[in-house]
C-alpha positions in Angstrom: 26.2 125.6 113.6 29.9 126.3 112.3 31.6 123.9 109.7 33.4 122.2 112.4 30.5 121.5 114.3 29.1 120.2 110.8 31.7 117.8 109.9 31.1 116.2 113.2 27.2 116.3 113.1 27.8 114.5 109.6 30.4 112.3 111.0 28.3 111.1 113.7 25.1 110.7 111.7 23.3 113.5 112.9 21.9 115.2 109.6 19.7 118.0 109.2 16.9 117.8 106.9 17.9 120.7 105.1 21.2 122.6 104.6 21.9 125.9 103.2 25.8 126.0 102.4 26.9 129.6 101.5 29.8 131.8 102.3 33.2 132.6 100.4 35.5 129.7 101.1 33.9 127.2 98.4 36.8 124.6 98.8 35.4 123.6 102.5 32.0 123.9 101.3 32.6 121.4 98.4 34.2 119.0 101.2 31.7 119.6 103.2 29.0 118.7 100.2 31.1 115.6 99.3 31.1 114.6 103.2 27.0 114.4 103.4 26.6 111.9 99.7 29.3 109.6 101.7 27.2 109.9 104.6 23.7 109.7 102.9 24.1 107.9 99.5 24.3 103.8 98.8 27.5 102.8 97.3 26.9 101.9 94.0 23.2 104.1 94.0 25.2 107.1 94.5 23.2 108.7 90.8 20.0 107.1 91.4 19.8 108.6 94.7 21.5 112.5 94.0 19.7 115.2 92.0 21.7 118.3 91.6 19.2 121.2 90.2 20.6 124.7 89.1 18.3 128.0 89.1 15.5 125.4 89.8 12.0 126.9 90.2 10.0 126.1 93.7 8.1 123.7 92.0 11.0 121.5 90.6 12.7 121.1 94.1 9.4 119.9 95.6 9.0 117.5 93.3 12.8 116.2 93.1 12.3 116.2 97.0 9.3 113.9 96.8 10.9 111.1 94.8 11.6 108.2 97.0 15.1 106.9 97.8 15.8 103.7 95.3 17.3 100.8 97.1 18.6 102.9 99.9 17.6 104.9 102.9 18.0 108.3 102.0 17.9 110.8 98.9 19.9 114.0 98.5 18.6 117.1 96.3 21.3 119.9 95.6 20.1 123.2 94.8 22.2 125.8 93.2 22.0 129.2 92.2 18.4 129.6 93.7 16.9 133.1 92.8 14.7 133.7 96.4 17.9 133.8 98.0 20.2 135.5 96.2 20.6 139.6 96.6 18.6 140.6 93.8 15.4 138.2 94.3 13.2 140.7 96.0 13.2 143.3 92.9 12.9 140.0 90.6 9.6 139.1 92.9 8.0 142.5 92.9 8.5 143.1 89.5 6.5 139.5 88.5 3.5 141.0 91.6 4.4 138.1 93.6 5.3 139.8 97.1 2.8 142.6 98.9 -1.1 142.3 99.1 -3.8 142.1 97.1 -6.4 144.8 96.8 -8.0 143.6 99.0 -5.6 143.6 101.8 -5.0 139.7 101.8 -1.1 138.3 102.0 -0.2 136.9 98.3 1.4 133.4 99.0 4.6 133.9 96.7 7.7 131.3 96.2 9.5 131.9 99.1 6.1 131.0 101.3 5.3 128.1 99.3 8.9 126.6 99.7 9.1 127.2 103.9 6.1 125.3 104.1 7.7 122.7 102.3 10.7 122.5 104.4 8.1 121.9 107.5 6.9 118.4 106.0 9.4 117.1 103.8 9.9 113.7 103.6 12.4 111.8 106.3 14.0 110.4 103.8 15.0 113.3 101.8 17.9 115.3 102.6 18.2 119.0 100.9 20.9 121.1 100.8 21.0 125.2 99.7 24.6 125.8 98.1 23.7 129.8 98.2 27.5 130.7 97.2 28.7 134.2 98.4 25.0 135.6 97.3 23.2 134.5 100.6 21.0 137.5 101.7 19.3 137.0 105.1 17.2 140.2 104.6 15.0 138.2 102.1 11.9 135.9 103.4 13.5 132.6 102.5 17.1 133.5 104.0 15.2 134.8 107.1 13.8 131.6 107.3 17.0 129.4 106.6 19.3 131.3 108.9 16.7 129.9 111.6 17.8 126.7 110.8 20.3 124.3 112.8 21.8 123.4 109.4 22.8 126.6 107.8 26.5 127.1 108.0 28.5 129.8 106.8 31.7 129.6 105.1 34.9 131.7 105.8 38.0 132.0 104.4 40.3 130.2 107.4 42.2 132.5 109.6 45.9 132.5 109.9 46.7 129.9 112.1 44.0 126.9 110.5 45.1 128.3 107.1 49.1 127.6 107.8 47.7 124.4 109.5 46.0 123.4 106.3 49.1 123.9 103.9 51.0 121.9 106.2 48.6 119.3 106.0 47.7 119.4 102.5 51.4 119.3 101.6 51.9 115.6 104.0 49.2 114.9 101.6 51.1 115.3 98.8 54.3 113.8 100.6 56.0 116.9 100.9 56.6 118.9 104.1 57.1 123.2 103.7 59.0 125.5 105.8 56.6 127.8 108.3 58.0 130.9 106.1 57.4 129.6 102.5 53.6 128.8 103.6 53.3 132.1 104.8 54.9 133.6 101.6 52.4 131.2 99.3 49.7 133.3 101.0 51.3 136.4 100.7 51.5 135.4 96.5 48.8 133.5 95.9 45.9 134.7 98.3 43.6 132.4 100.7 41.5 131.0 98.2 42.0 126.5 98.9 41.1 125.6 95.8 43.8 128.0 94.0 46.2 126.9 97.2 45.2 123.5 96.9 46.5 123.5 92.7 49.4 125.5 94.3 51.0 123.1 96.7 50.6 120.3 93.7 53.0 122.4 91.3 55.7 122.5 94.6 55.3 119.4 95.7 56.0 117.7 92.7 58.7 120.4 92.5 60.6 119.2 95.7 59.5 115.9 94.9 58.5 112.8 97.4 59.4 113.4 100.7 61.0 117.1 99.4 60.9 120.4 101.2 58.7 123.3 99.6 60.9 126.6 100.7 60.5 130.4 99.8 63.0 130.3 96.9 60.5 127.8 95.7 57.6 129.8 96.2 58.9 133.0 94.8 60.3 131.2 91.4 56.8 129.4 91.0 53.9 130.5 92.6 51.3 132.1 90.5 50.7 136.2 92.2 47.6 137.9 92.9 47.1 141.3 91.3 47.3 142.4 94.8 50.9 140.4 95.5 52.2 141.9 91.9 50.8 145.5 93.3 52.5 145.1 96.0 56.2 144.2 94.3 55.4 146.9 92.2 55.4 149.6 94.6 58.2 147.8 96.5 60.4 147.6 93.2 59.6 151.5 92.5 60.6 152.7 95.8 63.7 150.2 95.7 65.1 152.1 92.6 64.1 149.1 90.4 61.6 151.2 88.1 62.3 148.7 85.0 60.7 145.8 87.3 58.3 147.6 88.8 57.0 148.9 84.9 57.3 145.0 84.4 55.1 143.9 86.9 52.3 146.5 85.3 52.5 145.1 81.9 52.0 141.4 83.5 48.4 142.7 85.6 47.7 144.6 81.8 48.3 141.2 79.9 46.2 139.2 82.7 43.2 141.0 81.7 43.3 143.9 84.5 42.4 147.3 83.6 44.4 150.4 84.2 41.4 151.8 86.5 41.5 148.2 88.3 45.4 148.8 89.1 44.8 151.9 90.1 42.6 151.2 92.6 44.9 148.1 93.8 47.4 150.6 94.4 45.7 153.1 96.0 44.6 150.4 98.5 47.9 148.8 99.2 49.3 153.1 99.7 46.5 153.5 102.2 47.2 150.3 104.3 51.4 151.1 104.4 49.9 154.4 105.7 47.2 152.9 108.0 49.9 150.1 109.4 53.0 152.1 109.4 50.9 154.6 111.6 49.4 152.2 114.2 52.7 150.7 114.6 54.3 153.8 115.9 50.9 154.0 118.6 52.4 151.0 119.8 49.1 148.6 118.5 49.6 144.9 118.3 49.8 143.5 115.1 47.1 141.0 115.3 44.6 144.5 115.7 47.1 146.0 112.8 46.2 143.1 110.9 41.9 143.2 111.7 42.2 146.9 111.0 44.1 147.2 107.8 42.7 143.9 106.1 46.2 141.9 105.7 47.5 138.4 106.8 49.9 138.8 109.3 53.1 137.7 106.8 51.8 140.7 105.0 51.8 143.4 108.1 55.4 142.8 108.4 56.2 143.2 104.8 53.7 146.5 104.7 54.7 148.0 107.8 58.8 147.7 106.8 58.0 149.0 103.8 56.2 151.8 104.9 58.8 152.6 107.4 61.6 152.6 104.3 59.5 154.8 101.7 58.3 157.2 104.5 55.0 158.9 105.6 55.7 162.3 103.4 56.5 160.0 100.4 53.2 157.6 100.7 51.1 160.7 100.9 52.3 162.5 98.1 51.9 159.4 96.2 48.7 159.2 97.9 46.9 162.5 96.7 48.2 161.7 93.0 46.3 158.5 92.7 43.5 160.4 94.4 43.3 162.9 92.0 44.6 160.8 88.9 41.6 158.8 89.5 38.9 161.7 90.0 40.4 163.2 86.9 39.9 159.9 84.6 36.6 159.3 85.9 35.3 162.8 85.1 36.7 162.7 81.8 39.5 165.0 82.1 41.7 162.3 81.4 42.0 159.1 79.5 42.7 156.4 81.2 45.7 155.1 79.7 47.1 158.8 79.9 46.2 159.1 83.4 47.7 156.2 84.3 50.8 156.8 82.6 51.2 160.0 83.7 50.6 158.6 87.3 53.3 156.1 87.0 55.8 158.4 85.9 55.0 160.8 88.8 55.3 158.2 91.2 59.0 157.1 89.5 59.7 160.8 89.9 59.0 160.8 93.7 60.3 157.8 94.5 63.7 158.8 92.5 63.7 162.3 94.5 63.2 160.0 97.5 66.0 158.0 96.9 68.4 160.7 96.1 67.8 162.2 99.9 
């Protein structure tokens, strides 16, 4: 099922025995977790009833899953962080002998075996749920297994449209309303991410204040940027003759703990998508395909694609090759990477001054 489908099953008291919870967007996913101990767990038993295990072995969720419910109808038995379903369990099984046969050609019964079984004849009154995170790998026994199950719901991050609808909403719920272009811009700044959003639209409510407005102004003079957002105004702020600012916006993602490798990958990106957009605009592609293609929200697209449009294709591909080869050069020890990225910076002031100068 999907997570809307889930919220309703929960709603109407249709719960699966066992859940496994896993994809990027966590905030739903916590919502969703919180949802099912309002659901399952006896006011006031809520901590009798609710055992929340993290890296647990096979053996400990069996036997948290066989305790009976205390003056209530149901338990519920969290599991984090479980090995046998993460990415890396199979080489952490092999290397323990666990998976395979034996010598004599018989099946080893290993973890992930000894758990599906479980899942067959747990009690009715238990209720377990897999929070795999992002590491959910369908590849391995157990995730085979769970995927085949009615209550194992993926997580993404909203699209466009439900993510705009959410900020709207989220905002009434903090009794402020935002204009259609300052929730776009928050999303533009500070990425898709509900929980981060979530701490955003506090700061701006209380801002405009009850029953205030949240507009762009707003957003630009107090939302917290991405490294990809302050990538982004850097390259605009280069190729906008602002080369102060834009050398300004690098030492902020330096400060924050990025490295001068990370940036330069971030801008490499953002160069390659101006290119990628600016050039399926002129084949006359529609900007919801633009949008798939390159990777970018659709308040984004029109930001890149203008952009890409002012600098110019010759410009964005001379800038381009010299990240290209600035990073080959660092990472085959030519350069260092300070001086590499220095140099790069410097190069790309140059262009964009020679550009300007046209």
């Amino acid at each position: 099922m999907d997570r809307k489908e889930l919220f309703k099953s929960i709603d109407s008291g249709k719960i699966c025995p066992v859940y496994c919870f896993y994809g990027p967007e966590a905030y739903v996913r916590k919502q969703a977790e919180r949802k099912l101990m309002e659901k399952l767990l006896t006011p006031g038993m809520e901590m009798m009833n609710l055992m929340v295990l993290t890296a647990p072995e096979v053996s400990q969720i069996i036997e948290n899953c066989e305790v009976l419910p205390f003056m209530g109808d149901h338990r519920l038995v969290i599991v984090r962080e479980l090995a046998l379903l993460g990415k890396d369990s199979g080489t952490k099984e092999k290397a323990k002998g666990k998976e395979g046969t034996d010598s004599k050609g018989k099946e080893k019964t290993d973890a992930s075996d000894e758990l599906i079984q479980y899942l067959r004849r747990m009690p009715e009154s238990t209720c377990l749920l897999l929070d795999a995170g992002e590491g959910f790998d369908k590849r391995k026994k157990l995730g085979k297994a769970i995927a085949e199950l009615p209550g194992c719901v993926e997580f993404q991050m909203l699209e466009d449209a439900e993510l705009q609808r959410w900020i709207a909403k989220t905002a009434k719920g903090m009794e402020a309303s935002i204009e259609k272009e300052a929730g776009e811009r928050l999303v533009f700044l500070s990425g898709r991410d509900l929980t981060t959003l979530s701490s955003e639209l506090m700061k701006l409510s209380t801002y405009a204040g009850k029953g205030g407005t949240i507009r762009g102004e707003d957003v630009d003079r107090l939302a917290t940027r991405t490294s990809e957002a302050r990538v982004f105004e850097m390259i605009e702020a280069l190729f906008d003759g602002k080369t102060e600012a834009a050398f300004s916006q690098t030492d902020t993602l330096l400060l924050s703990g990025e490295s001068r490798l990370g940036i330069l990958a971030l801008i490499t990106r953002q160069i390659r998508q101006m290119l990628f957009a600016g050039a399926m605009t002129e084949n006359r592609r529609n900007s919801g395909e633009i949008a798939k293609t390159v990777g970018i929200n659709s308040y984004f697209l029109g930001k890149t694609v203008k952009k890409a449009k002012t600098i110019g294709t010759g410009t964005l591909k001379a800038c381009l090759e010299r990240c290209i080869s600035t990073d080959y050069d660092i990472k085959r020890g030519v350069l260092r990477e300070e001086n590499g990225f220095d140099r790069l910076m410097l190069e790309m002031a140059q262009i964009a001054t020679r550009r300007n100068a046209r």
